[in-house]
C-alpha positions in Angstrom: 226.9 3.7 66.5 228.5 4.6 63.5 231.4 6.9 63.2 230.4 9.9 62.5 226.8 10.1 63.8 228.3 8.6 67.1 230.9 11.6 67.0 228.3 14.1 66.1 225.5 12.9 68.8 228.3 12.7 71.6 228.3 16.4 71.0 224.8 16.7 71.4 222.8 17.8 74.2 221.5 15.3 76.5 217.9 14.9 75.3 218.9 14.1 72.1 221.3 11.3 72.9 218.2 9.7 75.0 216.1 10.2 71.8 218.8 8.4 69.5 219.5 5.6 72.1 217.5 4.4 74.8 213.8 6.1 73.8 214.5 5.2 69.9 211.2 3.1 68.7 213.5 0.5 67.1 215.7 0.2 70.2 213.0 0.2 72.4 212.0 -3.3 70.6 207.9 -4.4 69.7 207.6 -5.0 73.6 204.4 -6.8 74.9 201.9 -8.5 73.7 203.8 -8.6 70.8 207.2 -10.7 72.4 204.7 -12.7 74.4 202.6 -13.7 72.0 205.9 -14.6 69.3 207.6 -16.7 72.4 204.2 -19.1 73.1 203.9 -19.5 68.9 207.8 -20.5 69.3 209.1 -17.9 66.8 212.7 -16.6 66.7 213.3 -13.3 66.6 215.0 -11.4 63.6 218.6 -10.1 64.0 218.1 -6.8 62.5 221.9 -5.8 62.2 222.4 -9.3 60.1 219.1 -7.9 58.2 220.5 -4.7 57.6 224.0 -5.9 56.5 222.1 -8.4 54.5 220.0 -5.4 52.7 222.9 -3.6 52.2 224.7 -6.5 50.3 221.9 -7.1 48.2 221.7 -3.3 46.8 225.6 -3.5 46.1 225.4 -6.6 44.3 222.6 -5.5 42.0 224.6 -2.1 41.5 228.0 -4.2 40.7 225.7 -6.6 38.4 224.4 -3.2 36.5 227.5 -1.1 36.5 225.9 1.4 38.8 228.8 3.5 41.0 225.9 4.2 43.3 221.7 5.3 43.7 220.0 7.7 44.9 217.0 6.7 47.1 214.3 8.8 47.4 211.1 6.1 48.3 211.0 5.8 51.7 210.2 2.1 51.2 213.7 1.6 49.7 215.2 4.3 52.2 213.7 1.5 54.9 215.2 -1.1 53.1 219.1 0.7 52.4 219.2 1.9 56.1 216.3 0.3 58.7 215.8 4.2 59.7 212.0 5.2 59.6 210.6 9.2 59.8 207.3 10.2 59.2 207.0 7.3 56.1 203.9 7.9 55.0 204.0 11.5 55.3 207.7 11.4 53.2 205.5 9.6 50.4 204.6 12.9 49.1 207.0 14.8 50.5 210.3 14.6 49.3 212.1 15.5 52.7 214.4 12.0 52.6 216.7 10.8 50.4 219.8 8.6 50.4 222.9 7.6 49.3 224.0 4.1 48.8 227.7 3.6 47.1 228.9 0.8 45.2 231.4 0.8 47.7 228.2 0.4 50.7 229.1 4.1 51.6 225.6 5.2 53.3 224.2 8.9 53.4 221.2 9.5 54.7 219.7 13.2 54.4 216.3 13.5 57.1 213.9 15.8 58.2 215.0 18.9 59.5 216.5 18.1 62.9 215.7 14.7 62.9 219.6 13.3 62.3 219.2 10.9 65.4 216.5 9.0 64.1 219.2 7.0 62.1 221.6 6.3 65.0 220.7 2.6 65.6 221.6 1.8 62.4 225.2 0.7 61.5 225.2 0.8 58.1 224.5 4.2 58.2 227.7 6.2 57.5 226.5 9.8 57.5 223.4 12.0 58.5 222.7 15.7 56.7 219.6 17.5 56.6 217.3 17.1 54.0 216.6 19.6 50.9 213.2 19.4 50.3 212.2 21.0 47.0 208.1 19.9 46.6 206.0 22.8 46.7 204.7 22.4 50.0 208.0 22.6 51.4 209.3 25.1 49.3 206.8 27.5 47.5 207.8 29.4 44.7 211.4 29.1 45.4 211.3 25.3 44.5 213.7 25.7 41.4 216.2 27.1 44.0 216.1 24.5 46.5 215.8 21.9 43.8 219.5 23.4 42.5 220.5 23.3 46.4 219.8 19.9 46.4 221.4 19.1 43.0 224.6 20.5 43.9 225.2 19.2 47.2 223.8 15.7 45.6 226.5 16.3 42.5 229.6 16.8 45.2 228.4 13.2 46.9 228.6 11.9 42.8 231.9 13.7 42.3 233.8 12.5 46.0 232.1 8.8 46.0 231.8 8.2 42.0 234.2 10.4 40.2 234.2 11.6 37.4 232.6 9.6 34.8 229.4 8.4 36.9 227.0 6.2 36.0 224.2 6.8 38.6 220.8 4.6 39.2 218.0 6.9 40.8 214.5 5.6 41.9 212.2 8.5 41.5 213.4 12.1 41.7 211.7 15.9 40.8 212.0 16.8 37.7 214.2 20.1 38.5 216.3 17.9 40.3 216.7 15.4 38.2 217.6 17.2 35.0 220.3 19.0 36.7 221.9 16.0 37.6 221.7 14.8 33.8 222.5 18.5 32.6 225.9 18.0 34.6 226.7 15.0 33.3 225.7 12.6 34.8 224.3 9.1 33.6 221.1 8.3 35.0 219.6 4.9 35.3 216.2 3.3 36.7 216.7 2.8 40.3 213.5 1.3 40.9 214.8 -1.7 38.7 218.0 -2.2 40.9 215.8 -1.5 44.4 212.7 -3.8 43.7 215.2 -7.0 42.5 217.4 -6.0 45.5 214.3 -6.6 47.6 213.0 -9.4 45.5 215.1 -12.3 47.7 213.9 -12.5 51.5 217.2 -13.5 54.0 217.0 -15.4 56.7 215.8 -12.7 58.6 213.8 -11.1 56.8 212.0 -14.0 56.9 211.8 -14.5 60.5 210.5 -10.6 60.8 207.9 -11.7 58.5 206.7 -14.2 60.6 206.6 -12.1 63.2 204.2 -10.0 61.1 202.6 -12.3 59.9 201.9 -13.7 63.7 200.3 -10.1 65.2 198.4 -10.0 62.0 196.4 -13.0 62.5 196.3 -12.7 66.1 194.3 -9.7 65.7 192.0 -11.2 62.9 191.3 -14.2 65.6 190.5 -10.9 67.5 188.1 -9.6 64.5 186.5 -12.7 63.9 185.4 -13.0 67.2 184.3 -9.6 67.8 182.2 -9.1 64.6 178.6 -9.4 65.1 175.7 -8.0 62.9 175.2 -4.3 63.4 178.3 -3.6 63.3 179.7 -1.6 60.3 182.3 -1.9 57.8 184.2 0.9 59.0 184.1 -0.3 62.9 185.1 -3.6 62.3 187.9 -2.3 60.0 189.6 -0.3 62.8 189.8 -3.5 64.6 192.8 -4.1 62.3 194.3 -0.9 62.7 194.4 -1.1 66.3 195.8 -4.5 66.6 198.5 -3.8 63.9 199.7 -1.0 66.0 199.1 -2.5 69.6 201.8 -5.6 68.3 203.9 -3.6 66.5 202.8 -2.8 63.3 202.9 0.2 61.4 200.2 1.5 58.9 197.8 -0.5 56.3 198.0 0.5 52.6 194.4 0.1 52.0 190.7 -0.5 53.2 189.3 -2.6 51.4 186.6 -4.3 53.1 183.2 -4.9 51.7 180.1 -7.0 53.0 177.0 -8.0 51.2 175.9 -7.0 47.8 179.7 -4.7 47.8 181.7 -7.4 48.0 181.3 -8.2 44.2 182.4 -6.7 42.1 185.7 -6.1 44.2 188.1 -3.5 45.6 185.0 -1.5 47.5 186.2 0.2 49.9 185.6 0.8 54.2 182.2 2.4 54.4 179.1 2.6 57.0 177.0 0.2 55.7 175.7 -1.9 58.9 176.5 -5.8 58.3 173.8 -8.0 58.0 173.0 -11.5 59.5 174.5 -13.8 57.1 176.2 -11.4 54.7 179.5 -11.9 53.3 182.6 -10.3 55.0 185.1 -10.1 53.0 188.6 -7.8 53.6 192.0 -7.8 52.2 195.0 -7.0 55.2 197.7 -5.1 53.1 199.4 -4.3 56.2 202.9 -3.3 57.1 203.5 -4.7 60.2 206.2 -5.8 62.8 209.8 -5.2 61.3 208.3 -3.2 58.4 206.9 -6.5 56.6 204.1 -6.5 55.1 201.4 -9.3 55.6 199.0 -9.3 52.9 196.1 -12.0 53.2 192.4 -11.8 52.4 189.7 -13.4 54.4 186.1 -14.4 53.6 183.5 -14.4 56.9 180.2 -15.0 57.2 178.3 -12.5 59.7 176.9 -14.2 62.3 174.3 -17.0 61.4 174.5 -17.6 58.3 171.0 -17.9 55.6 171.3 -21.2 54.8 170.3 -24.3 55.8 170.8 -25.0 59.9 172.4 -21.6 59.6 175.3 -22.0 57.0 175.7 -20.5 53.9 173.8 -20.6 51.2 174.3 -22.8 48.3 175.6 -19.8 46.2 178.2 -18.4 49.3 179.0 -22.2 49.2 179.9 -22.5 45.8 181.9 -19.4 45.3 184.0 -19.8 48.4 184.6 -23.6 47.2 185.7 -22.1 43.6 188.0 -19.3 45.4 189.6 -22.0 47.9 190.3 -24.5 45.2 192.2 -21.4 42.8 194.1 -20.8 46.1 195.3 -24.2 46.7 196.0 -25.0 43.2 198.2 -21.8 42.5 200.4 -22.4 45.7 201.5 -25.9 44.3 203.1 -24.1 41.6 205.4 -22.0 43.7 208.4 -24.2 42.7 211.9 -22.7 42.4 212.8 -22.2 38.7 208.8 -21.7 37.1 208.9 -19.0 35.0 206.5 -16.1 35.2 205.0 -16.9 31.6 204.4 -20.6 33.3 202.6 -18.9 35.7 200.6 -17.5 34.1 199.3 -19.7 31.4 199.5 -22.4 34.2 197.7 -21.3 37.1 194.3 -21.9 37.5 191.1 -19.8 37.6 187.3 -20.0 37.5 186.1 -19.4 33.9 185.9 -15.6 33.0 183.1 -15.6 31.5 181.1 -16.9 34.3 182.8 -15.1 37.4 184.8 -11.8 38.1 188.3 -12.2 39.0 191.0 -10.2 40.9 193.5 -7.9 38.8 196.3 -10.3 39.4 197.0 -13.9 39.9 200.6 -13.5 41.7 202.6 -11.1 43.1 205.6 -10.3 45.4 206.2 -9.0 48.8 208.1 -8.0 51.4 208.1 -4.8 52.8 205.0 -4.0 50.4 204.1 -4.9 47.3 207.1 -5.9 45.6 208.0 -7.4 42.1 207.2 -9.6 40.6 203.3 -9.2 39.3 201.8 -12.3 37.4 198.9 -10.8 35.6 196.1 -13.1 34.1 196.7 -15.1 30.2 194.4 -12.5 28.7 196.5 -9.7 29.3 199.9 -11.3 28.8 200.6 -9.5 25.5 199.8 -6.3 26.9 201.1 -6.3 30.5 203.4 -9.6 30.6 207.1 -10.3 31.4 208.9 -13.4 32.2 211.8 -14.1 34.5 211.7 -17.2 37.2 211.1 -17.8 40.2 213.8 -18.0 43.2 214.5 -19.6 46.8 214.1 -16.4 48.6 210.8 -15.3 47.2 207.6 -14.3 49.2 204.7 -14.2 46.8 200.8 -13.9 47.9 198.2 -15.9 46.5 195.2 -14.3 44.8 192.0 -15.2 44.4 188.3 -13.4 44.0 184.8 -15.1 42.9 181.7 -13.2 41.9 179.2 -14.2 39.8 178.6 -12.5 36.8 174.8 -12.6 37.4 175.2 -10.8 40.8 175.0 -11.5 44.4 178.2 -11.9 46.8 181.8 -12.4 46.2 184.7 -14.0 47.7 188.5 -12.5 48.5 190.7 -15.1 49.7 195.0 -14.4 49.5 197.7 -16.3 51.4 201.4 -15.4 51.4 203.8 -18.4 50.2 207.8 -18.5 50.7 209.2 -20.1 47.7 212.1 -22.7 49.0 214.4 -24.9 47.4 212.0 -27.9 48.5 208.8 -26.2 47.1 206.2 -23.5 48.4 205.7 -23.0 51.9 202.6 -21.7 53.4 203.3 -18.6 56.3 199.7 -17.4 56.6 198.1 -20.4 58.0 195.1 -19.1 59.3 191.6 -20.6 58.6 190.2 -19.8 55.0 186.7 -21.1 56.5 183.4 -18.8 56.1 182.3 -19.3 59.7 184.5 -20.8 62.8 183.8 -23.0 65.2 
C-alpha cells in the first residue's frame, strides 16, 4: 500500500483493513466464470499495477507536453483512469463527491466519499486519501457557496504546496463557484478534458489485454442472448440478458439501451421498450458496455428472430440487402485503420451507402477505451461544421460504425466492431459473427 494510506489504515479498526485488503472488489479479482472462461480462449491477464503506472505516465507526459504543473480531476471516468479506485461511478456522475489530484511531478490525491478512504488502498499510485467536499445541491443545499469555498481553499493549499506560486492548472469539469474562486485567486486554468481524453487516447499493453478480457465476457454473453432469444419475448427482457452477463463476468454498467426490433429499428437510436418480438423481425442492439477492468466493449449486432420471412426461412430480400450494404461499410472502413491516416482522410475516405437513399449512424469512427473516447470522425457533410483533423496512432482502439435504413421505410441494420490500430495495420478484437441468423 502506499505510504500514507498504509500508515493511516494500520490505524484503523479491524473491519476496515479487511474492507481495504482482502474483501476489496478489485483485490478480490473477476473470479469465475469470468477466469475460466479467459484461460480456455487463451487470454493473458492484465497487470493492473504496470496499467496503473502506465496511466499515470501518460497524464504526466501530456501535462509536461502542455505546461500544466498539475489537474484537477473531477470525471470519475478520468478519476478511474489517474488512480484504478472506483466508488459509486455512476452515482459520482452527478454528484460531485470525488475529485483528484494528479502533479506534474505524479503526486496523487484522491478526495472520496465520506468515509470511504479505503476504497483506494490497492492502488499504488495513490499518494494520499481526504474526504471529499461536495458542493452540488443535493449534497449541500443552500449552503453550497460555502462548501464550494471549503473546497476551493483546501484545493488552492494542494496548488500552493505542489505548484507554487505561479500555477498554471488544467481542470476537467468543475462547479462554477468552485471554479471561479480558483481563477479569482490566481490561478491559471486550462481544459483538462483536452489533456485527460489524449492521455487516454493510446491503449498500453495492458490496457489492451483488459480489453480483451472485456471484450471476451461481452460476447460470451451475446452467444448467450442469441441463443436464448425467441419470439415473444420483448425488447426489454432480452436486453437484461446483457446486463446480467456483463455483471456475472465482471463487468460493470452499460451506458445505453438501445435495442430496437422491427419497424423501430429504423430510423435508429430507439430505445429498450416492451414491444413483443416478432417471428422474423429484425433485432438489432448496440453493447456500449463497461466491462471487465473498466473497458468498454462497444459492438452492435443485427439478429433475426427466430425464422426468418423469407424464402426457406431466411430473410427477406430487403433484410438481405441492407445487412449486405451495412457489412460491406464495416469491412471497408476497418481497412483504413492504418497508423498515420489522418482524421480528414477518414472521413472523406471511408465508405458509406448513398445518403440519399438510406439513413446513416451520427458517426463513422470513434475512439475507445474506458468509454467513449476521442477521437470522433463525423460524416463529409458535416466536416465544416463538426470536423478536426489529427492522425491516427499504434495504440488506438477505434469502433466501427455502421447503420442502413431505407429511406422508404421498413427495417434497419446496426452493425459496430472495435479495431486496435497497430504498426502493421488494423486488427479486429470483436470477432464475433456479424451474420443475421446462426447456425
Amino acid at each position: 500500500m502506499p505510504g500514507k494510506i498504509a500508515a493511516a489504515l494500520q490505524q484503523a479498526a479491524t473491519e476496515v483493513r479487511h474492507a481495504a485488503g482482502d474483501g476489496h472488489h478489485l483485490v478480490i479479482g473477476p473470479g469465475q466464470p469470468a477466469l475460466d472462461e479467459w484461460a480456455a480462449a487463451g487470454l493473458t491477464l492484465p497487470d493492473l499495477a504496470a496499467m496503473r503506472r502506465y496511466r499515470l505516465g501518460r497524464i504526466t507526459d501530456q501535462l509536461a507536453a502542455r505546461g500544466y504543473d498539475g489537474i484537477i480531476v473531477m470525471d470519475p471516468m478520468n478519476i478511474r483512469y489517474a488512480t484504478d479506485a472506483t466508488n459509486m461511478q455512476i452515482w459520482v456522475m452527478h454528484n460531485g463527491a470525488r475529485y483528484a489530484w494528479v502533479g506534474a511531478d505524479g503526486y496523487v490525491i484522491l478526495w472520496d466519499y465520506y468515509g470511504c478512504e479505503f476504497l483506494a488502498a490497492h492502488s499504488e499510485v495513490v499518494d494520499e486519501v481526504r474526504p471529499a467536499i461536495g458542493s452540488t445541491y443535493f449534497l449541500a443545499g443552500p449552503r453550497h457557496r460555502e462548501q464550494a469555498e471549503r473546497w476551493s481553499d483546501e484545493m488552492l493549499c494542494v496548488i500552493r504546496e505542489r505548484a507554487g506560486i505561479t500555477p498554471r492548472i488544467a481542470i476537467d469539469q468543475c462547479h462554477h463557484d468552485g471554479y471561479s474562486r480558483l481563477a479569482s485567486a490566481g490561478v491559471e486554468l486550462g481544459f483538462g478534458q483536452e489533456v485527460m481524453e489524449l492521455a487516454r487516447s493510446i491503449k498500453g499493453p495492458d490496457e489492451i489485454l483488459a480489453m480483451r478480457c472485456a471484450v471476451n465476457a461481452c460476447e460470451t454473453t451475446i452467444d448467450e442472448m442469441y441463443a436464448a432469444m425467441a419470439p415473444g419475448m420483448t425488447e426489454r427482457e432480452l436486453w437484461s440478458m446483457l446486463h446480467a452477463g456483463n455483471i456475472r463476468r465482471a463487468g460493470e454498467w452499460i451506458e445505453t439501451q438501445i435495442i430496437a426490433s422491427g419497424q423501430r429499428t429504423n430510423p435508429w437510436m430507439q430505445e429498450a421498450s416492451s414491444r413483443v418480438i416478432e417471428p422474423g423481425d429484425i433485432v438489432a442492439y448496440d453493447t456500449d458496455l463497461v466491462g471487465a477492468y473498466g473497458m468498454m466493449v462497444d459492438i452492435s449486432r443485427t439478429w433475426i428472430c427466430g425464422d426468418g420471412r423469407g424464402a426457406g426461412g431466411g430473410p427477406t430480400p430487403q433484410q438481405r440487402e441492407i445487412h449486405g450494404l451495412a457489412c460491406e461499410q464495416l469491412a471497408r472502413n476497418i481497412e483504413l485503420l492504418t497508423p498515420g491516416r489522418t482524421f480528414r482522410e477518414l472521413t472523406f475516405d471511408a465508405w458509406h451507402p448513398p445518403v440519399e437513399d438510406y439513413r446513416h449512424y451520427s458517426c463513422l469512427y470513434h475512439g475507445v477505451g474506458q468509454c467513449d473516447e476521442y477521437p470522433e470522425i463525423y460524416f463529409p457533410e458535416i466536416w465544416d461544421e463538426w470536423g478536426f483533423d489529427g492522425a491516427l496512432e499504434p495504440g488506438m482502439v477505434l469502433t466501427v460504425e455502421a447503420f442502413v435504413g431505407s429511406r422508404q421505410g421498413g427495417e434497419g441494420v446496426k452493425l459496430e466492431n472495435q479495431v486496435l490500430v497497430t504498426p502493421d495495420g488494423p486488427e479486429l478484437l470483436t470477432r464475433g459473427s456479424l451474420d443475421l441468423q446462426r447456425d
